[in-house]
Short mmCIF file of the C-alpha atoms (twelve columns), coordinates in Angstrom:
data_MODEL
# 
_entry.id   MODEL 
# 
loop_
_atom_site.group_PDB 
_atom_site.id 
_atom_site.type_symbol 
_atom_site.label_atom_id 
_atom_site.label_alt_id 
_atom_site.label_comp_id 
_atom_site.label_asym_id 
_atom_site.label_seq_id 
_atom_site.Cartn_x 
_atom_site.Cartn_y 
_atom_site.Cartn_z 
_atom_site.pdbx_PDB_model_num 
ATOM 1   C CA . UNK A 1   0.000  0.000  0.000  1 
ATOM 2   C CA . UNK A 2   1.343  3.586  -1.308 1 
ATOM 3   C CA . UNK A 3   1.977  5.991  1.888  1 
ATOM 4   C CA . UNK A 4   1.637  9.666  1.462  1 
ATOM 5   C CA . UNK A 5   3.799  12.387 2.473  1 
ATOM 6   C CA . UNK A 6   3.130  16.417 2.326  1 
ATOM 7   C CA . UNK A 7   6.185  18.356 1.708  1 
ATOM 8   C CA . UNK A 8   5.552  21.813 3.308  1 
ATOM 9   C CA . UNK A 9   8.625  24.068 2.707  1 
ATOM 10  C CA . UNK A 10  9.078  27.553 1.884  1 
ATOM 11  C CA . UNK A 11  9.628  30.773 4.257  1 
ATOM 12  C CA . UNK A 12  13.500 32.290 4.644  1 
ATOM 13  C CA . UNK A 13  15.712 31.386 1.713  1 
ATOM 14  C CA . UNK A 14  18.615 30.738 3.766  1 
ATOM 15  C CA . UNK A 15  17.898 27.367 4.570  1 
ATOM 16  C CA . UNK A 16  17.646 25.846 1.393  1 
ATOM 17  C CA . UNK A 17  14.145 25.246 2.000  1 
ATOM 18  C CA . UNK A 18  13.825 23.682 -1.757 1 
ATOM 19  C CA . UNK A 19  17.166 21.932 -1.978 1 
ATOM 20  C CA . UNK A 20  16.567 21.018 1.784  1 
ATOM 21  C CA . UNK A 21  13.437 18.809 0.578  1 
ATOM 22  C CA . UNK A 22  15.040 17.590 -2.170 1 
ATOM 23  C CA . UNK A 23  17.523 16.011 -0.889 1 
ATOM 24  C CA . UNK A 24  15.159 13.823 1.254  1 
ATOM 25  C CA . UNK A 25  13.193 12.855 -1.102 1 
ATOM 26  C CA . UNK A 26  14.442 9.979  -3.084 1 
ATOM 27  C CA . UNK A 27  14.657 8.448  0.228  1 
ATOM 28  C CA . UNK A 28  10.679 8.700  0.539  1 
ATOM 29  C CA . UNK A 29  10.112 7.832  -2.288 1 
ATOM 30  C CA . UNK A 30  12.395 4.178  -2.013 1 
ATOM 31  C CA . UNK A 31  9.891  3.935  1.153  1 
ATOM 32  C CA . UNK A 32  7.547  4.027  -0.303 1 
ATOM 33  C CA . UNK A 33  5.995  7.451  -0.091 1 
ATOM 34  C CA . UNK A 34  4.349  9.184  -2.511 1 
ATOM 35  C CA . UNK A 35  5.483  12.718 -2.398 1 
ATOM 36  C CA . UNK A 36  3.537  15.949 -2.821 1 
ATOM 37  C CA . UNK A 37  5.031  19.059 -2.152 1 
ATOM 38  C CA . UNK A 38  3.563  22.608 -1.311 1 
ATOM 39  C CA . UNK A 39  5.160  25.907 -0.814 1 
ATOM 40  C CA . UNK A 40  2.821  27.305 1.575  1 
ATOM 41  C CA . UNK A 41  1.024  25.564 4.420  1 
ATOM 42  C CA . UNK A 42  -2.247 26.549 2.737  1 
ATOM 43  C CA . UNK A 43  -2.804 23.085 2.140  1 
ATOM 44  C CA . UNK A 44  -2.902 22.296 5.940  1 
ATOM 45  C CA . UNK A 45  -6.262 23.365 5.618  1 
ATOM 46  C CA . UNK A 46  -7.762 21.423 2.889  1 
ATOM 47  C CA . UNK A 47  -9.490 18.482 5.398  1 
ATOM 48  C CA . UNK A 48  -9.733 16.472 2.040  1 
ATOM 49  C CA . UNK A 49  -5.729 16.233 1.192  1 
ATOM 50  C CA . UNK A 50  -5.245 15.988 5.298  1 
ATOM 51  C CA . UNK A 51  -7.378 13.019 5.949  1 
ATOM 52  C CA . UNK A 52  -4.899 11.273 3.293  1 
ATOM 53  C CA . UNK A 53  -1.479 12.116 4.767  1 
ATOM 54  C CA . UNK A 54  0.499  9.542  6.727  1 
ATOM 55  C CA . UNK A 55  3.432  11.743 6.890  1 
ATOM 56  C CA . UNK A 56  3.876  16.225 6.689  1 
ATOM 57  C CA . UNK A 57  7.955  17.110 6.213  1 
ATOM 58  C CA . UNK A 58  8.057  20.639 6.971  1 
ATOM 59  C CA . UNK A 59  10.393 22.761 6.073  1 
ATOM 60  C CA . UNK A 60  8.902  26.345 6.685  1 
ATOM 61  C CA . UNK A 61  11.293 29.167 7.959  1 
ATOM 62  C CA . UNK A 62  9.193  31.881 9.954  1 
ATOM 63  C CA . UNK A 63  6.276  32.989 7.506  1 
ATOM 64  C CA . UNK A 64  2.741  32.502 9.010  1 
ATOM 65  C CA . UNK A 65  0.136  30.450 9.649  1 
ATOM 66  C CA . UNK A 66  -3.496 31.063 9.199  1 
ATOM 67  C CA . UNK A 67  -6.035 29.860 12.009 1 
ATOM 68  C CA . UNK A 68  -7.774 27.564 9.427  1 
ATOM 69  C CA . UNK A 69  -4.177 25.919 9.065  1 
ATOM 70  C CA . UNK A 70  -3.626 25.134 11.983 1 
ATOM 71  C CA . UNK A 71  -6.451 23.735 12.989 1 
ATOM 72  C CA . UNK A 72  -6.067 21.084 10.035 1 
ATOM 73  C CA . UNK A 73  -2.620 20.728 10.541 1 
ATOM 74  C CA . UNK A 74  -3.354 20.454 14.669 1 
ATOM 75  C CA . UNK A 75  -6.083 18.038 13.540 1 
ATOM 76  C CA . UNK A 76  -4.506 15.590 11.217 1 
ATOM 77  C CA . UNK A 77  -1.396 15.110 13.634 1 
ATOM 78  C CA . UNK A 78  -3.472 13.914 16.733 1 
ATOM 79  C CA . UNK A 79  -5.362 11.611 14.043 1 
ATOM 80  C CA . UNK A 80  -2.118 10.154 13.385 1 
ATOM 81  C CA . UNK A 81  -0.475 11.945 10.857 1 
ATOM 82  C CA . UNK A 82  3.181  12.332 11.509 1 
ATOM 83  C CA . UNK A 83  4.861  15.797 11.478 1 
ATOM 84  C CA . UNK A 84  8.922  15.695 11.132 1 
ATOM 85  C CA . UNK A 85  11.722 18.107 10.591 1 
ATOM 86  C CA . UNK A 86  14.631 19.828 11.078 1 
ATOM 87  C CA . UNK A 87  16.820 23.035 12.122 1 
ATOM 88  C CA . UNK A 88  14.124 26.160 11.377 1 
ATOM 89  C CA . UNK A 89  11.794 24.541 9.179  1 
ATOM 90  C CA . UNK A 90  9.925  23.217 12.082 1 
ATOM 91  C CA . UNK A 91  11.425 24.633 15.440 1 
ATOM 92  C CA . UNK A 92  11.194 28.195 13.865 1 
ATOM 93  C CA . UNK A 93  8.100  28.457 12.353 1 
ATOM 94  C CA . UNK A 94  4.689  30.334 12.379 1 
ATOM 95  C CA . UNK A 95  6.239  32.615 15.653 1 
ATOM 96  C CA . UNK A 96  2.580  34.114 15.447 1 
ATOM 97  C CA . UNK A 97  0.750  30.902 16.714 1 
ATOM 98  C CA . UNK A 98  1.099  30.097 20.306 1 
ATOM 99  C CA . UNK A 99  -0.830 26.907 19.188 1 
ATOM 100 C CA . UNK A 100 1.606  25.623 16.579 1 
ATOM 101 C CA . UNK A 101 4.472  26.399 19.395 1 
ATOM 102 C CA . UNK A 102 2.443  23.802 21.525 1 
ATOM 103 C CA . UNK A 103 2.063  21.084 19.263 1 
ATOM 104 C CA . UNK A 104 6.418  21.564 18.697 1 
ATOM 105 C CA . UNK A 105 7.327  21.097 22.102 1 
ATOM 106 C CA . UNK A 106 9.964  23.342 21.742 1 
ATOM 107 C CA . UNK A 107 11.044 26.918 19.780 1 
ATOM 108 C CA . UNK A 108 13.963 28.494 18.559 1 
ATOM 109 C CA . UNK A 109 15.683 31.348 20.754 1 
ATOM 110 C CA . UNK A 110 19.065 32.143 19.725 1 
ATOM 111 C CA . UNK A 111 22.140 30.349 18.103 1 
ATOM 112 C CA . UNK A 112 25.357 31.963 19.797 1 
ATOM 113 C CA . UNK A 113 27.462 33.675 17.827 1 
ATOM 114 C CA . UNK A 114 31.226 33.815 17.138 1 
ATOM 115 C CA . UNK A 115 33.722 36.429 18.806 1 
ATOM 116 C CA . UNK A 116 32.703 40.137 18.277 1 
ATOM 117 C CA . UNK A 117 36.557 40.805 16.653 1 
ATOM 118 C CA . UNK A 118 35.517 37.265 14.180 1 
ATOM 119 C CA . UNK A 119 32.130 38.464 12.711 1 
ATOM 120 C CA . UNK A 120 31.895 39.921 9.266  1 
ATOM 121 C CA . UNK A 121 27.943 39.909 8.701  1 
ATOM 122 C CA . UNK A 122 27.758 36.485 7.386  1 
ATOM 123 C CA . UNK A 123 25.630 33.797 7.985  1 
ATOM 124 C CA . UNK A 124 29.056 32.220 8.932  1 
ATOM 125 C CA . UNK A 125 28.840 34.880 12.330 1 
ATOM 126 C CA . UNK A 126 26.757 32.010 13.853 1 
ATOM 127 C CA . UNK A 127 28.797 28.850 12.902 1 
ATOM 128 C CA . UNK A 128 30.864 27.714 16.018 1 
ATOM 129 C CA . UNK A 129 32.347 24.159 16.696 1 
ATOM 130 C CA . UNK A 130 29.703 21.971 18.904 1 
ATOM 131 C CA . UNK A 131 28.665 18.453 20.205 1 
ATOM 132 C CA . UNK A 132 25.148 16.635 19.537 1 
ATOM 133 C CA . UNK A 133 25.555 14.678 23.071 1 
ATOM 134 C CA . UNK A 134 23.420 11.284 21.808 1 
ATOM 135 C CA . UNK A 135 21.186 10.106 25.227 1 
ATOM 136 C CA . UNK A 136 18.809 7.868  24.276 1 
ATOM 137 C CA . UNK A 137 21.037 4.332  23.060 1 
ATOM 138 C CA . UNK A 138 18.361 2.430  21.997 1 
ATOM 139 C CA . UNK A 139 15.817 4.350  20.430 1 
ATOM 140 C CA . UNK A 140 14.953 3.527  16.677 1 
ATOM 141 C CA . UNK A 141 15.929 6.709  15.770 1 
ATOM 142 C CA . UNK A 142 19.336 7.351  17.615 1 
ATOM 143 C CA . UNK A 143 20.175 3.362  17.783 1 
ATOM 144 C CA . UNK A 144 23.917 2.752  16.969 1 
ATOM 145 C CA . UNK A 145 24.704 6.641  16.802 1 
ATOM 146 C CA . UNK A 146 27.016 7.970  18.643 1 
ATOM 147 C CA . UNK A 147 27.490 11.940 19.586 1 
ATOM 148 C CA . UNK A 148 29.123 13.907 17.216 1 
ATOM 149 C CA . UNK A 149 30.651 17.035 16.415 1 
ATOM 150 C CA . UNK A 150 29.529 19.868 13.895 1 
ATOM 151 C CA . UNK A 151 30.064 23.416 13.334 1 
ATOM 152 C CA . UNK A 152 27.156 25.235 12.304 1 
ATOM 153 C CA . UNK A 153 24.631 26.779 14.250 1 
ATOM 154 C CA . UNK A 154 23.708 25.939 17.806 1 
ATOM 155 C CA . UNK A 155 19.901 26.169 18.802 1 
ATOM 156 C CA . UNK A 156 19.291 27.363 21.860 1 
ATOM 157 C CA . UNK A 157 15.478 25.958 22.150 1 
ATOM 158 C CA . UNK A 158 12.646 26.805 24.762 1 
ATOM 159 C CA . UNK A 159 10.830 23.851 25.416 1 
ATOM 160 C CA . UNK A 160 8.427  22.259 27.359 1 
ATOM 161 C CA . UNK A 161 9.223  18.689 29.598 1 
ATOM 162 C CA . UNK A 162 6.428  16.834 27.147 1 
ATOM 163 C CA . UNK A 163 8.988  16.304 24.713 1 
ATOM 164 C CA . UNK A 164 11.346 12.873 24.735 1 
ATOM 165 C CA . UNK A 165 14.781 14.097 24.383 1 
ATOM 166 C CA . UNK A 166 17.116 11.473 22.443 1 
ATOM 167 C CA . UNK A 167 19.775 13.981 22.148 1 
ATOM 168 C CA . UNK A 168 21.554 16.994 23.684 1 
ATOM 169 C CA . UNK A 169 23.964 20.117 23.202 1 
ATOM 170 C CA . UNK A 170 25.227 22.390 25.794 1 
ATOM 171 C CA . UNK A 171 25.947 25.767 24.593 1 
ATOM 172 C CA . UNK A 172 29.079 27.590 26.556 1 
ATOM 173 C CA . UNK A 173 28.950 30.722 28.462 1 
ATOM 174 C CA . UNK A 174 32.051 32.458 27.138 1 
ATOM 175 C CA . UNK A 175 33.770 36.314 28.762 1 
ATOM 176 C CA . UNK A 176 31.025 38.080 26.226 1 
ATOM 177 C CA . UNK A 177 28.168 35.726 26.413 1 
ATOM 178 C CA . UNK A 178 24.881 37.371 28.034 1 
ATOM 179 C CA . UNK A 179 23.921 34.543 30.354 1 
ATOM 180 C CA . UNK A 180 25.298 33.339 33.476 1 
ATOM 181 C CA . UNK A 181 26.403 29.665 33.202 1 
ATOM 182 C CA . UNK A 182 26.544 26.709 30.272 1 
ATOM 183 C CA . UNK A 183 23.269 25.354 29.511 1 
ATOM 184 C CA . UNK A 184 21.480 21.897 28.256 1 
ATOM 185 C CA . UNK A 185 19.176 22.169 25.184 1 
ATOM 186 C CA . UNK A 186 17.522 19.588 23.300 1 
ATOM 187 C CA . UNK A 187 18.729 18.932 20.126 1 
ATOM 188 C CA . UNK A 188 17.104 16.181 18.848 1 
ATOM 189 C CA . UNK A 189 13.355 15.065 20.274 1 
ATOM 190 C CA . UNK A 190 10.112 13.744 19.844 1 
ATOM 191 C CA . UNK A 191 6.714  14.330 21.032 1 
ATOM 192 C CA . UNK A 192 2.924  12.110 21.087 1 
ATOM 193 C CA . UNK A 193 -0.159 14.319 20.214 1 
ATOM 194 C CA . UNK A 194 -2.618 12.555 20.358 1 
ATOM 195 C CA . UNK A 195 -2.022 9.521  18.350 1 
ATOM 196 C CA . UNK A 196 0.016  11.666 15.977 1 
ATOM 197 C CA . UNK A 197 3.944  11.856 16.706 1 
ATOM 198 C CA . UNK A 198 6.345  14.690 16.424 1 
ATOM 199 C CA . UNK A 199 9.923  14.240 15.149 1 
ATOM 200 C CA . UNK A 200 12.394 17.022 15.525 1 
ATOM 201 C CA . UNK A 201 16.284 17.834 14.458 1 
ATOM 202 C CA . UNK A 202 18.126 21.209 15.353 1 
ATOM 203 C CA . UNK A 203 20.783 20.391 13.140 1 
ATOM 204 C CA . UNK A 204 20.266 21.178 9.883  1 
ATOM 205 C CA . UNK A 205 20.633 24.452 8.930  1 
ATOM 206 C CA . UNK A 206 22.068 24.072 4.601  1 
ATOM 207 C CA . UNK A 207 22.520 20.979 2.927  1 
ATOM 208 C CA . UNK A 208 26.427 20.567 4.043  1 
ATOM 209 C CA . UNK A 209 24.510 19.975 7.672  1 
ATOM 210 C CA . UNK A 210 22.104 17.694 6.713  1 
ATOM 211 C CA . UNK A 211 24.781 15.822 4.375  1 
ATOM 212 C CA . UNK A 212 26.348 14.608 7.856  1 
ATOM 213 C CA . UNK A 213 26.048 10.906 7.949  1 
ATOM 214 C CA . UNK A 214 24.255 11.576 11.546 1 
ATOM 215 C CA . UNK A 215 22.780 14.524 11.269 1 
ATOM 216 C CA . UNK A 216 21.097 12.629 8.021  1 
ATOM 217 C CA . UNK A 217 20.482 9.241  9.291  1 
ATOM 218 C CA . UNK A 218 18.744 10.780 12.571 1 
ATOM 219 C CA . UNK A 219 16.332 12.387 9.985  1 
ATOM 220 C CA . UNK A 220 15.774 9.558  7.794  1 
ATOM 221 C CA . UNK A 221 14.470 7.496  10.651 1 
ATOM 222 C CA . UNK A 222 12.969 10.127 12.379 1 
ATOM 223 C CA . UNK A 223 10.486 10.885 9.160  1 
ATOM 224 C CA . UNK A 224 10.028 7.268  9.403  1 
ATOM 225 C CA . UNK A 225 8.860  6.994  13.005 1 
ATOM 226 C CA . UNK A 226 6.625  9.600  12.932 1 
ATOM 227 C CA . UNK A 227 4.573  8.442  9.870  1 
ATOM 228 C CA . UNK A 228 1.478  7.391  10.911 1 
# 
Protein backbone atom coordinates (compact mmCIF):
# COMPACT_ATOMS: atom_id res chain seq x y z
CA UNK A 1 0.00 0.00 0.00
CA UNK A 2 1.34 3.59 -1.31
CA UNK A 3 1.98 5.99 1.89
CA UNK A 4 1.64 9.67 1.46
CA UNK A 5 3.80 12.39 2.47
CA UNK A 6 3.13 16.42 2.33
CA UNK A 7 6.19 18.36 1.71
CA UNK A 8 5.55 21.81 3.31
CA UNK A 9 8.63 24.07 2.71
CA UNK A 10 9.08 27.55 1.88
CA UNK A 11 9.63 30.77 4.26
CA UNK A 12 13.50 32.29 4.64
CA UNK A 13 15.71 31.39 1.71
CA UNK A 14 18.62 30.74 3.77
CA UNK A 15 17.90 27.37 4.57
CA UNK A 16 17.65 25.85 1.39
CA UNK A 17 14.14 25.25 2.00
CA UNK A 18 13.83 23.68 -1.76
CA UNK A 19 17.17 21.93 -1.98
CA UNK A 20 16.57 21.02 1.78
CA UNK A 21 13.44 18.81 0.58
CA UNK A 22 15.04 17.59 -2.17
CA UNK A 23 17.52 16.01 -0.89
CA UNK A 24 15.16 13.82 1.25
CA UNK A 25 13.19 12.86 -1.10
CA UNK A 26 14.44 9.98 -3.08
CA UNK A 27 14.66 8.45 0.23
CA UNK A 28 10.68 8.70 0.54
CA UNK A 29 10.11 7.83 -2.29
CA UNK A 30 12.39 4.18 -2.01
CA UNK A 31 9.89 3.93 1.15
CA UNK A 32 7.55 4.03 -0.30
CA UNK A 33 5.99 7.45 -0.09
CA UNK A 34 4.35 9.18 -2.51
CA UNK A 35 5.48 12.72 -2.40
CA UNK A 36 3.54 15.95 -2.82
CA UNK A 37 5.03 19.06 -2.15
CA UNK A 38 3.56 22.61 -1.31
CA UNK A 39 5.16 25.91 -0.81
CA UNK A 40 2.82 27.30 1.57
CA UNK A 41 1.02 25.56 4.42
CA UNK A 42 -2.25 26.55 2.74
CA UNK A 43 -2.80 23.09 2.14
CA UNK A 44 -2.90 22.30 5.94
CA UNK A 45 -6.26 23.37 5.62
CA UNK A 46 -7.76 21.42 2.89
CA UNK A 47 -9.49 18.48 5.40
CA UNK A 48 -9.73 16.47 2.04
CA UNK A 49 -5.73 16.23 1.19
CA UNK A 50 -5.24 15.99 5.30
CA UNK A 51 -7.38 13.02 5.95
CA UNK A 52 -4.90 11.27 3.29
CA UNK A 53 -1.48 12.12 4.77
CA UNK A 54 0.50 9.54 6.73
CA UNK A 55 3.43 11.74 6.89
CA UNK A 56 3.88 16.22 6.69
CA UNK A 57 7.95 17.11 6.21
CA UNK A 58 8.06 20.64 6.97
CA UNK A 59 10.39 22.76 6.07
CA UNK A 60 8.90 26.34 6.68
CA UNK A 61 11.29 29.17 7.96
CA UNK A 62 9.19 31.88 9.95
CA UNK A 63 6.28 32.99 7.51
CA UNK A 64 2.74 32.50 9.01
CA UNK A 65 0.14 30.45 9.65
CA UNK A 66 -3.50 31.06 9.20
CA UNK A 67 -6.03 29.86 12.01
CA UNK A 68 -7.77 27.56 9.43
CA UNK A 69 -4.18 25.92 9.06
CA UNK A 70 -3.63 25.13 11.98
CA UNK A 71 -6.45 23.74 12.99
CA UNK A 72 -6.07 21.08 10.04
CA UNK A 73 -2.62 20.73 10.54
CA UNK A 74 -3.35 20.45 14.67
CA UNK A 75 -6.08 18.04 13.54
CA UNK A 76 -4.51 15.59 11.22
CA UNK A 77 -1.40 15.11 13.63
CA UNK A 78 -3.47 13.91 16.73
CA UNK A 79 -5.36 11.61 14.04
CA UNK A 80 -2.12 10.15 13.39
CA UNK A 81 -0.47 11.94 10.86
CA UNK A 82 3.18 12.33 11.51
CA UNK A 83 4.86 15.80 11.48
CA UNK A 84 8.92 15.70 11.13
CA UNK A 85 11.72 18.11 10.59
CA UNK A 86 14.63 19.83 11.08
CA UNK A 87 16.82 23.04 12.12
CA UNK A 88 14.12 26.16 11.38
CA UNK A 89 11.79 24.54 9.18
CA UNK A 90 9.92 23.22 12.08
CA UNK A 91 11.43 24.63 15.44
CA UNK A 92 11.19 28.20 13.87
CA UNK A 93 8.10 28.46 12.35
CA UNK A 94 4.69 30.33 12.38
CA UNK A 95 6.24 32.62 15.65
CA UNK A 96 2.58 34.11 15.45
CA UNK A 97 0.75 30.90 16.71
CA UNK A 98 1.10 30.10 20.31
CA UNK A 99 -0.83 26.91 19.19
CA UNK A 100 1.61 25.62 16.58
CA UNK A 101 4.47 26.40 19.40
CA UNK A 102 2.44 23.80 21.52
CA UNK A 103 2.06 21.08 19.26
CA UNK A 104 6.42 21.56 18.70
CA UNK A 105 7.33 21.10 22.10
CA UNK A 106 9.96 23.34 21.74
CA UNK A 107 11.04 26.92 19.78
CA UNK A 108 13.96 28.49 18.56
CA UNK A 109 15.68 31.35 20.75
CA UNK A 110 19.06 32.14 19.73
CA UNK A 111 22.14 30.35 18.10
CA UNK A 112 25.36 31.96 19.80
CA UNK A 113 27.46 33.67 17.83
CA UNK A 114 31.23 33.82 17.14
CA UNK A 115 33.72 36.43 18.81
CA UNK A 116 32.70 40.14 18.28
CA UNK A 117 36.56 40.80 16.65
CA UNK A 118 35.52 37.26 14.18
CA UNK A 119 32.13 38.46 12.71
CA UNK A 120 31.90 39.92 9.27
CA UNK A 121 27.94 39.91 8.70
CA UNK A 122 27.76 36.48 7.39
CA UNK A 123 25.63 33.80 7.99
CA UNK A 124 29.06 32.22 8.93
CA UNK A 125 28.84 34.88 12.33
CA UNK A 126 26.76 32.01 13.85
CA UNK A 127 28.80 28.85 12.90
CA UNK A 128 30.86 27.71 16.02
CA UNK A 129 32.35 24.16 16.70
CA UNK A 130 29.70 21.97 18.90
CA UNK A 131 28.67 18.45 20.21
CA UNK A 132 25.15 16.64 19.54
CA UNK A 133 25.56 14.68 23.07
CA UNK A 134 23.42 11.28 21.81
CA UNK A 135 21.19 10.11 25.23
CA UNK A 136 18.81 7.87 24.28
CA UNK A 137 21.04 4.33 23.06
CA UNK A 138 18.36 2.43 22.00
CA UNK A 139 15.82 4.35 20.43
CA UNK A 140 14.95 3.53 16.68
CA UNK A 141 15.93 6.71 15.77
CA UNK A 142 19.34 7.35 17.62
CA UNK A 143 20.18 3.36 17.78
CA UNK A 144 23.92 2.75 16.97
CA UNK A 145 24.70 6.64 16.80
CA UNK A 146 27.02 7.97 18.64
CA UNK A 147 27.49 11.94 19.59
CA UNK A 148 29.12 13.91 17.22
CA UNK A 149 30.65 17.03 16.41
CA UNK A 150 29.53 19.87 13.90
CA UNK A 151 30.06 23.42 13.33
CA UNK A 152 27.16 25.24 12.30
CA UNK A 153 24.63 26.78 14.25
CA UNK A 154 23.71 25.94 17.81
CA UNK A 155 19.90 26.17 18.80
CA UNK A 156 19.29 27.36 21.86
CA UNK A 157 15.48 25.96 22.15
CA UNK A 158 12.65 26.80 24.76
CA UNK A 159 10.83 23.85 25.42
CA UNK A 160 8.43 22.26 27.36
CA UNK A 161 9.22 18.69 29.60
CA UNK A 162 6.43 16.83 27.15
CA UNK A 163 8.99 16.30 24.71
CA UNK A 164 11.35 12.87 24.73
CA UNK A 165 14.78 14.10 24.38
CA UNK A 166 17.12 11.47 22.44
CA UNK A 167 19.77 13.98 22.15
CA UNK A 168 21.55 16.99 23.68
CA UNK A 169 23.96 20.12 23.20
CA UNK A 170 25.23 22.39 25.79
CA UNK A 171 25.95 25.77 24.59
CA UNK A 172 29.08 27.59 26.56
CA UNK A 173 28.95 30.72 28.46
CA UNK A 174 32.05 32.46 27.14
CA UNK A 175 33.77 36.31 28.76
CA UNK A 176 31.02 38.08 26.23
CA UNK A 177 28.17 35.73 26.41
CA UNK A 178 24.88 37.37 28.03
CA UNK A 179 23.92 34.54 30.35
CA UNK A 180 25.30 33.34 33.48
CA UNK A 181 26.40 29.67 33.20
CA UNK A 182 26.54 26.71 30.27
CA UNK A 183 23.27 25.35 29.51
CA UNK A 184 21.48 21.90 28.26
CA UNK A 185 19.18 22.17 25.18
CA UNK A 186 17.52 19.59 23.30
CA UNK A 187 18.73 18.93 20.13
CA UNK A 188 17.10 16.18 18.85
CA UNK A 189 13.36 15.06 20.27
CA UNK A 190 10.11 13.74 19.84
CA UNK A 191 6.71 14.33 21.03
CA UNK A 192 2.92 12.11 21.09
CA UNK A 193 -0.16 14.32 20.21
CA UNK A 194 -2.62 12.55 20.36
CA UNK A 195 -2.02 9.52 18.35
CA UNK A 196 0.02 11.67 15.98
CA UNK A 197 3.94 11.86 16.71
CA UNK A 198 6.34 14.69 16.42
CA UNK A 199 9.92 14.24 15.15
CA UNK A 200 12.39 17.02 15.52
CA UNK A 201 16.28 17.83 14.46
CA UNK A 202 18.13 21.21 15.35
CA UNK A 203 20.78 20.39 13.14
CA UNK A 204 20.27 21.18 9.88
CA UNK A 205 20.63 24.45 8.93
CA UNK A 206 22.07 24.07 4.60
CA UNK A 207 22.52 20.98 2.93
CA UNK A 208 26.43 20.57 4.04
CA UNK A 209 24.51 19.98 7.67
CA UNK A 210 22.10 17.69 6.71
CA UNK A 211 24.78 15.82 4.37
CA UNK A 212 26.35 14.61 7.86
CA UNK A 213 26.05 10.91 7.95
CA UNK A 214 24.25 11.58 11.55
CA UNK A 215 22.78 14.52 11.27
CA UNK A 216 21.10 12.63 8.02
CA UNK A 217 20.48 9.24 9.29
CA UNK A 218 18.74 10.78 12.57
CA UNK A 219 16.33 12.39 9.98
CA UNK A 220 15.77 9.56 7.79
CA UNK A 221 14.47 7.50 10.65
CA UNK A 222 12.97 10.13 12.38
CA UNK A 223 10.49 10.89 9.16
CA UNK A 224 10.03 7.27 9.40
CA UNK A 225 8.86 6.99 13.00
CA UNK A 226 6.62 9.60 12.93
CA UNK A 227 4.57 8.44 9.87
CA UNK A 228 1.48 7.39 10.91
Amino acid sequence: MTKRALIVRGGWDGHQPVEATELFLPFLRENGYDCQVHESPEVYADADTMGEVDLIVQCMTMSTIEADQLTGLRTAVAGGTGLAGWHGGIADSYRNSDGYLQLIGGQFAHHPPVAPEERTGEQSDYYIPYRVDVQEKDHPITRGIESFDLVTEQYWVLHDDLIDVLATTTLPRRDFDEWERPHVNPAVWTRRWGKGRVFVSTPGHRVEVLEHPSVRTIIERGMLWASR
